[in-house]
C-alpha positions in Angstrom: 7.1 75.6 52.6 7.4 72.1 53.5 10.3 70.2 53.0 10.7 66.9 50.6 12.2 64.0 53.0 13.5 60.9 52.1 13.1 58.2 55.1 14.7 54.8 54.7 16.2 52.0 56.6 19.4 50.7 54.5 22.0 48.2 55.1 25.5 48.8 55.6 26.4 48.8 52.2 23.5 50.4 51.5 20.9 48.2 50.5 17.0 48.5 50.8 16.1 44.8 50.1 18.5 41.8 49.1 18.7 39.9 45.7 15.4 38.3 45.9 13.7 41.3 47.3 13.5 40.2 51.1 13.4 43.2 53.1 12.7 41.2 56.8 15.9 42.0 58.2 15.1 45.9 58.2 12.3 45.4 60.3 12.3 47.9 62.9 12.2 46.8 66.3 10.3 49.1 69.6 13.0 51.8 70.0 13.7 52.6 65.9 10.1 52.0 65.6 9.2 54.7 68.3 12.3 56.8 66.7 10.2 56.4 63.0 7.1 57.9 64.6 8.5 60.5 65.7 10.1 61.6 62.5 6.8 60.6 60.6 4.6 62.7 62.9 5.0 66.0 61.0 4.8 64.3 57.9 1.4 65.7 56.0 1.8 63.9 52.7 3.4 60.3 51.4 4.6 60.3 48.0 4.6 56.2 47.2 5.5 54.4 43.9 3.2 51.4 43.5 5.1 48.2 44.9 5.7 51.0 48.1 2.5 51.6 48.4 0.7 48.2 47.7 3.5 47.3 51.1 2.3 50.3 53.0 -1.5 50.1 52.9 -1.8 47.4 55.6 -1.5 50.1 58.0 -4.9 50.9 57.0 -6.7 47.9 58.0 -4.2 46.7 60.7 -6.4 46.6 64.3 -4.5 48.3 66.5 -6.2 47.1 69.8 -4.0 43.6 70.5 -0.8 45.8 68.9 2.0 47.3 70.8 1.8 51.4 71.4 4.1 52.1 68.8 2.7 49.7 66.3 -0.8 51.3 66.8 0.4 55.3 66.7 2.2 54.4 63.0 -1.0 53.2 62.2 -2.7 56.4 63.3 0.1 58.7 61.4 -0.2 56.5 58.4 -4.4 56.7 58.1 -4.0 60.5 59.5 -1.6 61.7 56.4 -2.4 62.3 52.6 -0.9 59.7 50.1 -0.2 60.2 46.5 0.4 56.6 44.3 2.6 57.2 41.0 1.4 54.8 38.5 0.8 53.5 35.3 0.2 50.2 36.1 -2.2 50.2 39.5 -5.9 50.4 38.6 -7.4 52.0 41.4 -6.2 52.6 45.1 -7.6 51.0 48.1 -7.2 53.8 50.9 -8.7 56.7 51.9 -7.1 59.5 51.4 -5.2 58.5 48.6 -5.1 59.7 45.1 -3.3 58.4 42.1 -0.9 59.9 39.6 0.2 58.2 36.3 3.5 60.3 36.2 6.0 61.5 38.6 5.5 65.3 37.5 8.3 67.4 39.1 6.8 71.2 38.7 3.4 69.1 40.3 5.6 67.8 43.5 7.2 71.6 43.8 4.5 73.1 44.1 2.8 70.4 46.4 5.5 71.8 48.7 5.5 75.5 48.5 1.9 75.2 49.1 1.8 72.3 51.7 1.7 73.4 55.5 3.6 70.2 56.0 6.3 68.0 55.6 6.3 65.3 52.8 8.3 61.9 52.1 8.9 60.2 49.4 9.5 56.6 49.7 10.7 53.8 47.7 14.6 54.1 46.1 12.7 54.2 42.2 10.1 56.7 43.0 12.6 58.9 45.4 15.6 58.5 42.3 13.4 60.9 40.0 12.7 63.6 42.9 16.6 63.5 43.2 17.2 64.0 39.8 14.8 66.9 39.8 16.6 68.8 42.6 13.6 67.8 45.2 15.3 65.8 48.5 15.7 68.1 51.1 16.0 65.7 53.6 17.5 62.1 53.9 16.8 60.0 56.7 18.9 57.0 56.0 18.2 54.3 59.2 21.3 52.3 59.2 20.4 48.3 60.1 23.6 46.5 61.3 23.2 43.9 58.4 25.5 43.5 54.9 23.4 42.3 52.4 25.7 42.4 49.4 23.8 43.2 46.7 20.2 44.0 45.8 17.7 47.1 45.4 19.9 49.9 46.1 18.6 52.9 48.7 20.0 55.4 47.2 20.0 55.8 43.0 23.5 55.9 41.0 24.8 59.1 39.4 23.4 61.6 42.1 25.6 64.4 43.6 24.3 66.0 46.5 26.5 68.4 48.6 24.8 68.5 51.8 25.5 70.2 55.4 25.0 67.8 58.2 22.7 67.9 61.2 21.8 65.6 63.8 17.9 64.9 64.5 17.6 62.9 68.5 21.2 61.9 67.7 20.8 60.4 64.4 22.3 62.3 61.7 20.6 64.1 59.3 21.6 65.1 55.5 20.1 68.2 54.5 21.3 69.3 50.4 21.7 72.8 49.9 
């Protein structure tokens, strides 16, 4: 069964993007980046809301020839892995390997994993808030940036309870709900 894993890089006071929606400063640099691939790599299937999405599918068209290593292996996990696209709004998707959902259907995304030889993220703090409510997050990958933002689009929703055991993954801790 694969496991539902929530991968983000959050501010200090635990922030995804500021006020206006600027997410620059979370850019990863070489090592985190390198760190990210290696955490993506057994990652079979991306669960994306639309404005997560619509941010992610450069990596499909991105030439990878004049980019760094690490740049051009994310690319190649990226194009490699299934993507699903939750919305109402997005007409049509513009990757391979992508399909689109209207609704976030819980029961669907359970038994995506029971039946799913790999691992699966879910990514984007609105998208990832209804998989917590359901019970879904097994994993959290929270990427702490070194950076207080203050206020903005929060990375992890309001109202959630989660008691969790705690594991490290290449020295990084790991929350893993029970």
């Amino acid at each position: 069964m694969a496991e539902l894993i929530y991968a983000v890089i959050v501010s200090l006071d635990g922030y995804i993007a500021d006020q206006e929606g600027n997410f620059d400063w979370a850019e990863p640099d070489e090592e985190v980046h390198s760190f990210i691939n290696e955490l993506e790599r057994p990652v079979g299937t991306y669960l994306y809301g639309r404005r997560m999405y619509e941010t992610m599918a450069v990596w499909e068209t991105l030439p990878t020839h004049d980019q760094p290593l690490f740049i051009a292996e994310f690319a190649g996990i990226w194009r490699a892995a299934d993507k699903v696209v939750y919305s109402n709004t997005l007409g049509s998707v513009s990757t391979p390997r992508t399909r689109l959902e209207r609704s976030f259907e819980p029961e669907a995304v359970r038994r995506m994993k029971a039946a799913s030889p790999r691992d699966i993220t879910i990514a984007g703090p609105t998208l990832a808030a209804h998989a917590f409510d359901a019970g879904l997050v097994d994993v959290c990958h929270l990427l702490v940036s070194p950076i207080i933002v203050g206020d903005g689009k929060k990375a992890l929703p309001d109202g959630v309870r989660l008691i969790s055991s705690l594991r490290t993954s290449a020295g990084f801790p790991t929350v893993r709900s029970s």
